[in-house]
C-alpha positions in Angstrom: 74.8 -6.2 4.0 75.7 -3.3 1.9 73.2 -2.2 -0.8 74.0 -0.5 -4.1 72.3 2.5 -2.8 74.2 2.6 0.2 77.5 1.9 -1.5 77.0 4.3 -4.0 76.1 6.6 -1.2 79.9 5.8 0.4 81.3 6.7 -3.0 79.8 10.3 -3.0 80.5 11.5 0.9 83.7 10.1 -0.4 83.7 12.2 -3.2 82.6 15.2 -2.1 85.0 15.1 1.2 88.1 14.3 -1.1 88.0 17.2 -3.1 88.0 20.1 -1.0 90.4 18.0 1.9 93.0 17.1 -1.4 92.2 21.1 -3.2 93.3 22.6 0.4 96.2 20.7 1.4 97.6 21.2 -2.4 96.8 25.2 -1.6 98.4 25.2 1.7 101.9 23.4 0.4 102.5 26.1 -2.4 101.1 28.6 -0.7 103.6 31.4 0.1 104.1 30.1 3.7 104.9 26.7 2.7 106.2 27.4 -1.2 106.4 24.0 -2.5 106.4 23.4 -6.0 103.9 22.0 -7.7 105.2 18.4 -7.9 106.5 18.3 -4.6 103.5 19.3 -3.2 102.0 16.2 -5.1 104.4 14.0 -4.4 104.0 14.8 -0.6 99.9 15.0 -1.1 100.1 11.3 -2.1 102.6 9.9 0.3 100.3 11.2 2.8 97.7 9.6 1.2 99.4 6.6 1.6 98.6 6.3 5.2 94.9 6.3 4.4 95.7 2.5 3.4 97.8 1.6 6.0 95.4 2.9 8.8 92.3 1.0 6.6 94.9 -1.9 6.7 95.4 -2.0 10.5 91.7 -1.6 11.3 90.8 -4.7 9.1 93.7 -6.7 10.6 92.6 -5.9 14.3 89.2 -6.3 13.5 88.5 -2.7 15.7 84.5 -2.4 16.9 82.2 0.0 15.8 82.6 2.2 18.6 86.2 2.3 17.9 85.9 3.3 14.9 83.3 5.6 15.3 85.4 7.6 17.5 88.4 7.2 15.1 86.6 9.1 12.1 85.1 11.6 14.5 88.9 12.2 16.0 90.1 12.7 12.5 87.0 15.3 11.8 88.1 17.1 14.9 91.4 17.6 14.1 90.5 19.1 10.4 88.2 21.5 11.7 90.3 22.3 14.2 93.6 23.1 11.9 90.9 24.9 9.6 89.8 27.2 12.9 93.8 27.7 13.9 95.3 28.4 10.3 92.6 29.9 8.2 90.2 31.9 10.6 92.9 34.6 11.6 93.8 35.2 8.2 89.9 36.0 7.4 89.7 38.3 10.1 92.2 40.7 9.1 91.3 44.0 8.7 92.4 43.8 5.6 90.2 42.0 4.4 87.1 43.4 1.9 83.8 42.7 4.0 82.7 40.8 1.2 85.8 38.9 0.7 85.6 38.3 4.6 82.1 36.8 3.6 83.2 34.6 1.1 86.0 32.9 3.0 83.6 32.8 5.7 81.0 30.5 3.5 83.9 28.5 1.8 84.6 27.6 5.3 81.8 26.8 5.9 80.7 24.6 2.7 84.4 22.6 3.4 83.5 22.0 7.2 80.5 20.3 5.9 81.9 18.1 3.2 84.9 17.3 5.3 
């Protein structure tokens, strides 16, 4: 049984994993690499989120264990953390790169690998 303390505990990791995943993809779309405009780089952020339901949808449907699941979220952890390591690391470690500004990516990193 799910408590209000537990469910509003759902609602913050929610929360606070949201906003940096949804501030970075946004970033990375009309970045200069990508160089969507704004709205398409919505429009694309919320398709995307789209699948969110449908995978929520199939897990209910096939009534997937805990284990299962378990090792879903973990797979989809993994594969953040890993795009973070592949795409953003060697841009902080160009030489560049201010120390401090180094430092600051560095801990933003850090602080989104956490809340993701």
């Amino acid at each position: 049984e799910c408590s209000d303390s537990i469910a509003w505990g759902i609602a913050l990791a929610t929360i606070l994993h949201e906003i940096p995943q949804e501030l970075s993809d946004y970033l990375i779309l009309t970045g200069p690499q990508v160089g969507l405009s704004t709205l398409s780089a919505l429009i694309i952020n919320f398709a995307t989120g789209l699948s969110v339901i449908l995978g929520a949808i199939i897990v209910l449907v096939v009534d997937v264990s805990s284990t299962t699941t378990g090792l879903l979220l973990a797979f989809g952890g993994g594969v953040y953390l890993q795009i973070g390591c592949v795409e953003c690391m060697p841009k902080m470690v160009n030489r560049a790169l201010m120390p401090t500004r180094k430092l600051v990516c560095v801990l933003f990193f850090i602080l989104g690998a956490v809340l993701i």
